[in-house]
N, C-alpha and C positions, 0 to 999 in steps of 0.2 A: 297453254303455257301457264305455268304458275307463277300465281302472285307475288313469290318470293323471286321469281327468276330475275336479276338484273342486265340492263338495258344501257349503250352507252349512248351518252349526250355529250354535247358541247354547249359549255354554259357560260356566257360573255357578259357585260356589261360595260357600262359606260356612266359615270358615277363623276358629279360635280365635287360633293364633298369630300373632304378627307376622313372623318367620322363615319360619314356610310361607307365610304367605299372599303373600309379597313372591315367594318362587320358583313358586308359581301364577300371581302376575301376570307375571312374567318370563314364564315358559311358554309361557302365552296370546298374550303380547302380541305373540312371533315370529309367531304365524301371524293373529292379529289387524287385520282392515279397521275395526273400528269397535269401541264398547261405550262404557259406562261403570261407574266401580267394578269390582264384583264380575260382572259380565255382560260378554262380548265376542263380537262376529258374529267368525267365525272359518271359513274356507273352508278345508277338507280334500281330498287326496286318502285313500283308505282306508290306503296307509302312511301319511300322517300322523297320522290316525285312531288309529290303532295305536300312533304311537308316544307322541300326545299322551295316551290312558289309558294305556300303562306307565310314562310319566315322572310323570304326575300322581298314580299310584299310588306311587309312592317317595317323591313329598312329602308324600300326606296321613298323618294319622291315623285314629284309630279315629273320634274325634269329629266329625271334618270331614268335610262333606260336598259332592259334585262331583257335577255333572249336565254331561253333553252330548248334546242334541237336534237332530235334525236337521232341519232346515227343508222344508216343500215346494214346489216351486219352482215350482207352480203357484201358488201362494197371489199376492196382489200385496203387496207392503211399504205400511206406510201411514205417514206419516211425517207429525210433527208438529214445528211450531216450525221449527227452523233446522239439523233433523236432515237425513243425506245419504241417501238410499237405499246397502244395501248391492251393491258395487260389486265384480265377480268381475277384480284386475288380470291382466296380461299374463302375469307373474311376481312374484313373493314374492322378497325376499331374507330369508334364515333365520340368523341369528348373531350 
């Protein structure tokens, strides 16, 4: 598989402050196809991977907690209500 190939995760947290928690959602939301709240499907390559736990790690605290899991792609999406299935684009813009 190539380096470049992206991978989806689910990437949560749990964020005491207002301050961080607003630069966690910034974070996410660059590489973000979907979520809500505190939860975002979020498609990586492994440098992004990379750099979304080192940056994530400069905003949290001791007490705040971040999960990112990755998805198995064999699995099927099961989608409720008026939700979209997640959706791998052509391209990302980041900034």
């Amino acid at each position: 598989m190539s380096s470049l190939s992206r991978h989806l995760y689910l990437a949560a947290y749990d964020i005491g402050d207002d301050r961080r928690r607003i630069g966690a959602l910034k974070l996410l939301r660059a590489y973000a196809t979907g979520g809500q709240k505190s939860v975002h499907e979020v498609w990586l390559t492994d440098g992004d991977k990379r750099s979304v736990l080192a940056d994530m790690a400069y905003i949290l605290d001791v007490q705040d907690r971040f999960a990112l899991i990755r998805l198995d792609p064999r699995s099927a999406p099961r989608i409720i209500g008026r939700a979209q299935p997640p959706a791998d684009p052509d391209y990302f813009y980041i900034g």
